[in-house]
BATIGU-599393 format. One record per residue (C-alpha): x, y, z. Coordinates in pm, whole numbers, plus 32768, in hexadecimal, padded with zeros to 4 digits. Layout:
XYZ
...
END
This chain:
7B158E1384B0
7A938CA28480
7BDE8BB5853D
7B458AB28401
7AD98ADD82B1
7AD989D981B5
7B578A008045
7A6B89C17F63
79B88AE48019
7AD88BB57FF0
7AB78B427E4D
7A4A8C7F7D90
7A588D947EBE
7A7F8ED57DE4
7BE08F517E1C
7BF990C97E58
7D4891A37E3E
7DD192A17F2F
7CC293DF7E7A
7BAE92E87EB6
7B8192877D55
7B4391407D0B
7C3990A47C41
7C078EFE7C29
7B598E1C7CD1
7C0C8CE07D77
7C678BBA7CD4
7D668AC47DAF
7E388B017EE1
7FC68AAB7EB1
806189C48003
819F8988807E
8192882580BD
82EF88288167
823B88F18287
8250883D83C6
811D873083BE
8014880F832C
806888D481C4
80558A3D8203
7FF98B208110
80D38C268024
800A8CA27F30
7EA98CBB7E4F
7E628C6C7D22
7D818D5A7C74
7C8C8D5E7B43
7C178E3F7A86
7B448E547930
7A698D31788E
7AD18BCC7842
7B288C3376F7
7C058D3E7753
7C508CEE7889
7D9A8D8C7944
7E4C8D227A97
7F448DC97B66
7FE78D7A7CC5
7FB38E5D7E0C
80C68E197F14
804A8DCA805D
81018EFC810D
80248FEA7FF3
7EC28F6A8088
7E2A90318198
7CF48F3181D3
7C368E37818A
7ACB8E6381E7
79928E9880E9
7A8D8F358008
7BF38F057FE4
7CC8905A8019
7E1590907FAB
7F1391B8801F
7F7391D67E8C
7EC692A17D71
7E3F92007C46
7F2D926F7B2B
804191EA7C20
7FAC90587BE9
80168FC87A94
7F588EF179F3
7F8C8DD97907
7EB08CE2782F
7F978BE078D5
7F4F8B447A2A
80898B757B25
81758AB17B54
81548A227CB9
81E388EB7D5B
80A188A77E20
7F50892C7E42
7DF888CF7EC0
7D2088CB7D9B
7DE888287CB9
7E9C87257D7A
7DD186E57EE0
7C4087237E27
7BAA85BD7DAE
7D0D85327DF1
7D0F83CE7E92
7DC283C27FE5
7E5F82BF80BE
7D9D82D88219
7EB7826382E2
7E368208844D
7CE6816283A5
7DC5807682A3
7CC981048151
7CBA81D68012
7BE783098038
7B9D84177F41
7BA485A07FB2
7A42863D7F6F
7ABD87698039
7BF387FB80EE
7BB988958275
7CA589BB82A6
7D398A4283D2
7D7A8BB9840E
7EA28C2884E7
7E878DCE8506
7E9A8E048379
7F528C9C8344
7E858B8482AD
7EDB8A0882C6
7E6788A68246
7DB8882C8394
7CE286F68304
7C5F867581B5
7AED864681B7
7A7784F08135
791F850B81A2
77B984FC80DF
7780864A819B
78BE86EB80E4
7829868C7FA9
770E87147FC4
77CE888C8038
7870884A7F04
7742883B7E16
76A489777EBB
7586887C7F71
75B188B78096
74BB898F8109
738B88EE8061
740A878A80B6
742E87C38222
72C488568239
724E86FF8181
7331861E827C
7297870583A4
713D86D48339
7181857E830A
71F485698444
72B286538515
7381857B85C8
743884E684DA
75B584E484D6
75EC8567839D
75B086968417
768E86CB84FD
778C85D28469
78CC862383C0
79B684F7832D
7B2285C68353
7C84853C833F
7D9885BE83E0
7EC0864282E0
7F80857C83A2
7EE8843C83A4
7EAD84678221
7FB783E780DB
7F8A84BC7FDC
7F8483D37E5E
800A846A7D3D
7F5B84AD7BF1
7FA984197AC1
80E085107A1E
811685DA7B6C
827D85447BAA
82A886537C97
81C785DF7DA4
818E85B57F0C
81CC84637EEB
834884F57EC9
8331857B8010
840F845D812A
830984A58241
81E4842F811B
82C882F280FF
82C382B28281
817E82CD828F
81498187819F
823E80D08250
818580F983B0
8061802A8315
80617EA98326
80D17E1081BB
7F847D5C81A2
7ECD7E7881CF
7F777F1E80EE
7F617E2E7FE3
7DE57E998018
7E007FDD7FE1
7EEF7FF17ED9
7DD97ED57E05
7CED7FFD7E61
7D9680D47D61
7D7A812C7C04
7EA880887B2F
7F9A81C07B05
7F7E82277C90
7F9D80837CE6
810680A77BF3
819782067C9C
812A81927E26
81B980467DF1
830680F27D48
831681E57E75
837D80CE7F7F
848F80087FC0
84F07EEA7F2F
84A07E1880A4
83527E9F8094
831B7E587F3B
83797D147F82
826A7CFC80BF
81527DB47FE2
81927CE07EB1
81667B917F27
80287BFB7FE8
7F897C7F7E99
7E9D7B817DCA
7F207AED7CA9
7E1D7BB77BE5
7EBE7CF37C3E
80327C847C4F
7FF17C267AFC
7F9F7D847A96
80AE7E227B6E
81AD7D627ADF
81387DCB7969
81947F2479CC
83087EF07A45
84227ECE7981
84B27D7A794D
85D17DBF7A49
84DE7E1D7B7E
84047CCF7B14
85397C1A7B1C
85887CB97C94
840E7C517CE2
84157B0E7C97
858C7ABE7D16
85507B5A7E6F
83B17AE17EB8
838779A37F6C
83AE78A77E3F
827977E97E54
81C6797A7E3C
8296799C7D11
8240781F7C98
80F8788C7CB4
813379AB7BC4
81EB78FB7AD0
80C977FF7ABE
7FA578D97A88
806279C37972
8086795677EA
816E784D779C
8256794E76E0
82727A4A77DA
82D0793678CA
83E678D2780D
846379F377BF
845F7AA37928
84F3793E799F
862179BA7880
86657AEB7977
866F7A487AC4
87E8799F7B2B
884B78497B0F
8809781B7C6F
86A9787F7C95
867178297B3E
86A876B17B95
85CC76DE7CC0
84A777687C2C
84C276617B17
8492752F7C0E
838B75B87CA6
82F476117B31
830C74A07AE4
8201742D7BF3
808974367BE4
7FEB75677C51
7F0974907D85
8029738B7DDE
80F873D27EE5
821A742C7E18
815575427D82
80F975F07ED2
825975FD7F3C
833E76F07FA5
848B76677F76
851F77BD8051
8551770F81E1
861C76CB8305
872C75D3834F
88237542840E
88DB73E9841B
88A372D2851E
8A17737385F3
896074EC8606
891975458782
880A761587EE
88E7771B87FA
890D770A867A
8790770E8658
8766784E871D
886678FE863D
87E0785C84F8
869A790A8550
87367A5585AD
881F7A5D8477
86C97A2D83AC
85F77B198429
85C37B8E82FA
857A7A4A8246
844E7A3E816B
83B878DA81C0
837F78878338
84C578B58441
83B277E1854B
844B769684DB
858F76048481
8598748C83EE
86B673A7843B
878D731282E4
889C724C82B8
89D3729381E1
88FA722A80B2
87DB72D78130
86F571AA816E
86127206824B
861471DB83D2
852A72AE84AC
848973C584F7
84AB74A48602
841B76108656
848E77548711
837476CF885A
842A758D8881
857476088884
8577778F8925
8594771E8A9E
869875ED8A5F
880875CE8AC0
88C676B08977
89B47599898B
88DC747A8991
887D73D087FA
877E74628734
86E1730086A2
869F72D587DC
857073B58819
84F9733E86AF
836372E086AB
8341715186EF
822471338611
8342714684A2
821371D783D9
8249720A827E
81C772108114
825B71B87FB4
828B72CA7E9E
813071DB7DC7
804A71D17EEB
7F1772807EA8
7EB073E77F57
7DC473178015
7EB2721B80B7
7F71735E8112
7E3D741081AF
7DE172D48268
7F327295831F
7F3373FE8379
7E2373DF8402
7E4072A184AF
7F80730F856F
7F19747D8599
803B74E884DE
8052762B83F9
819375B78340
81E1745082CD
831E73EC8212
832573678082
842A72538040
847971A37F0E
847270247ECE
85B470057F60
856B70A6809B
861771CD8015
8581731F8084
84E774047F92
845274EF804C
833775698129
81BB75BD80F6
811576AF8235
7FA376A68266
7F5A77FB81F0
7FD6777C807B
7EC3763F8090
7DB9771F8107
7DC6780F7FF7
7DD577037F0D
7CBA765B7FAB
7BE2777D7FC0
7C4177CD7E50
7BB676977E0D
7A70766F7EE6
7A2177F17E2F
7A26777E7CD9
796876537D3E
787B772D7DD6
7873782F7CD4
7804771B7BC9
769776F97C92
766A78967CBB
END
């Protein structure tokens, strides 16, 4: 008895009952995905007939003897009933694991199953890996044999040979098909496997995907890592996420993201959809994303978050230590806190380095940078880049004309508008 087999060798077996009469041939294997880590089997699905009068019926696990060159079952054949209807089975190999894209979880990437590597346990048989490989596809075509003699002629060294691409179950997220509600992607331990990879890279993976699996991955989290995933998407896709939620999980979006992310948004979509996703927001970050609206896209006050830290010229360091903890959360950067008066004209700038290893009682203003660097919310990107640059700093602070602060731009929003730029420059002379 082989400890491995892989399905789409098991695809077809002819199915004999307890009299040795054949009675179906194999069509899909029904899994328990609640199993431990790897889905263990419960039943077969069996065909029978051509494809225009084809009939199906289930086999228990408990009624199958083996599994070998044939498939033996302890029943008789007028004990299996048939139907013209496929059964009804929460999860099974063909139908929801075959050509399905997967989350590779440990590698961070979108993989599709060419084949499924089985384990056998005495007469048990489990989910062990999902093949990926060119190899599996190959098994699957029924190539294998002439190909490898080519490849060995060729030479008969090469890896492919000897190479298999498998998966662990384990390390795999299963995506759901478009209409199958009732999914793996259901399943908690399927949810804390997306959570265990970084939001950037999962921004990746989930712009790897077709539209409908992009919509039910991105519904499956939480709203903190929607949050994370979101504003690490391109506007290009955001754009077409967004077009797929309702009106009150845009609204959530958009009042929760960073708001120069969601300034961003708001820019690049149609002047009517703007205005009338702006009409769900509240008052509050309704006014916000307004201001920031008003500016050009390259001046300073259009690369602005207006979402930072502050404290007034009396805070201690003590004060900045628990502003930072109390925001650990926060969506723009917790790294800096700038100093403001009661009218919240502008005063310093000081950062989590400076302060860490001072007295808790002594003032906060007074670890502030010496060099008062600043811009104003019409400066151009490029006087932004330049003093960022100049004072090897990755935030800088935007003030008004009164000294009044605005807000703050990091360095990560002028490089991606740089680079945005420099491409389309570039792309002009391809």
């Amino acid at each position: 008895m082989k400890l491995f087999l892989y399905f789409s060798q098991t695809i077809g077996l002819d199915i004999m009952d307890a009299k040795g009469q054949w009675i179906g041939r194999l069509h899909d294997i029904a899994m328990n995905p609640n199993s431990d880590i790897y889905p263990k089997a419960t039943g077969l699905i069996m065909r029978r007939g051509s494809s225009y009068a084809r009939e199906y019926a289930r086999v228990n696990w408990e009624d199958i003897v083996y599994i070998e060159e044939e498939v033996r079952l302890k029943s008789t054949g007028d004990q299996i009933q048939f139907s013209k209807e496929t059964p009804k089975c929460d999860f099974t190999l063909r139908r929801d694991i075959f050509d399905q894209q997967v989350v590779d979880t440990d590698d961070h990437r979108v993989v599709r199953v060419n084949d499924i590597h089985l384990l056998r346990v005495e007469n048990q048989i489990y989910a062990a890996h999902v093949d990926v490989g060119v190899r599996s596809l190959i098994r699957r075509l029924g190539w294998t044999g002439m190909v490898d003699l080519i490849v060995f002629l060729i030479n008969s060294k090469s890896t492919y040979l000897v190479h298999e691409e498998l998966i662990p179950w384990k390390a795999t997220h299963v995506l759901p098909k478009l209409g199958r509600m009732k999914s793996v992607l259901k399943l908690e331990v399927a949810k804390n496997k997306l959570t265990s990879i970084p939001p950037a890279a999962l921004a990746d993976i989930i712009q790897d995907l077709d539209m409908f699996a992009r919509v039910s991955v991105f519904k499956s989290m939480d709203a903190v890592l929607q949050n994370k995933v979101f504003t690490d998407m391109t506007l290009t896709y955001k754009e077409e996420l967004i077009d797929q939620l309702s009106e009150a999980e845009v609204a959530h979006l958009i009042s929760t993201i960073p708001a120069d992310e969601a300034t961003d948004l708001l820019m690049k979509l149609p002047r009517e959809k703007t205005q009338h996703l702006m009409g769900l927001l509240g008052s509050e970050t309704n006014k916000k994303l307004r201001k920031l609206l008003s500016f050009a896209k390259n001046s300073a006050g259009g690369l602005m978050t207006t979402e930072y830290l502050y404290l007034k010229p009396n805070a201690t360091v003590g004060d900045g230590i628990k502003k930072i903890k109390d925001n650990a959360n926060f969506p723009g950067s917790i790294f800096f806190i700038y100093i403001v008066d009661d009218a919240h004209k502008y005063i310093g700038t000081t950062s989590l380095r400076r302060f860490i290893n001072d007295d808790p009682a002594n003032l906060l203003v007074n670890s502030c940078y010496p060099e008062n660097i600043h811009v104003y919310t019409d400066d151009s990107m490029e006087e932004v880049a330049l003093l960022l640059e100049r004072y090897k700093s990755s935030s800088i602070p935007v003030l008004n004309k009164n000294e009044i602060m605005q807000g703050v731009i990091t360095i990560d929003d002028v490089l991606e508008e740089l680079i945005s730029l420099v491409w389309s420059k570039y792309k002009e002379k391809l």
